[in-house]
Residue, then its C-alpha position, 0 to 999 in steps of 0.5 A: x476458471x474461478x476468479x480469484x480475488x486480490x484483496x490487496x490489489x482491490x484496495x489499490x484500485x480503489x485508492x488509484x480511483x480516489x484519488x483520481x477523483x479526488x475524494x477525501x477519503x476512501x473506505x476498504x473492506x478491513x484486513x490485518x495486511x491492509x491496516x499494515x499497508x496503510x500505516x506504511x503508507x502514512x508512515x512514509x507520507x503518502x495518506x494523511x491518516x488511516x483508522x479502522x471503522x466498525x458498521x452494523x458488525x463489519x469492518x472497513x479500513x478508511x483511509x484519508x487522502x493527502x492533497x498538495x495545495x494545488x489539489x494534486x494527489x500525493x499518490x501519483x502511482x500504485x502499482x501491485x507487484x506479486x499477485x496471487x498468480x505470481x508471488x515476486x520475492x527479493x532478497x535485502x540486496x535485490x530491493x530496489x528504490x522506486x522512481x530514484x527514491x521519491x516512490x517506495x516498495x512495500x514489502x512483506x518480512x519475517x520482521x512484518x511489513x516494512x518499506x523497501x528501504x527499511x527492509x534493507x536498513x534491516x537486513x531481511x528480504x521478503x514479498x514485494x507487494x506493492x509500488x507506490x510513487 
């Protein structure tokens, strides 16, 4: 059995550590789907900013963490919801708020990719791809 590689599962991972470590910054190999993720992710408060880096012919997304003063990470928690192997849709009235409205959802429209609650605000359902608290 081949190894399938989650790339949107990879740059969570690779977010998880960081901030874990508390690094200021991290760097992921650049995909469309991920600089959608990040500018949600800054959109809501989560990295203090994102911006697309081109090195020697390859592109990588850096993503610049968000600390509290008491060096607490913003991001407490990323969880990957549909994966390759198992694809989890919602309809706009199955989107459900994550931990009582502090997290978000992020979720893959026809209307692109959008927070859970935007998703609803616009009426459209989709692929949920990721948690974040």
């Amino acid at each position: 059995m081949g190894v399938t590689t989650d790339p949107i599962a990879d740059m969570l991972t690779s977010i998880r550590n960081a901030v874990r470590v508390r690094h200021p910054k991290v760097d992921v190999p650049f995909s469309r789907i991920k600089t959608e993720i990040a500018r949600v992710l800054k959109e809501e408060g989560f990295v203090a900013a994102y911006k697309v880096i081109e090195e020697k012919k390859r592109k990588s997304l850096r993503l610049y963490l968000k600390y509290s003063p008491q060096k607490q990470g913003v991001i407490t928690g990323l969880r990957r919801i549909s994966r390759s192997g198992r694809r989890v849709y919602r309809g706009r009235n199955e989107l459900k708020r994550v931990y009582g409205g502090m997290g978000i959802s992020i979720v893959t429209t026809p209307r692109g990719i959008m927070t859970g609650r935007a998703a609803r605000r616009t009426g459209v359902g989709g692929e949920l791809l990721c948690e974040v608290w």
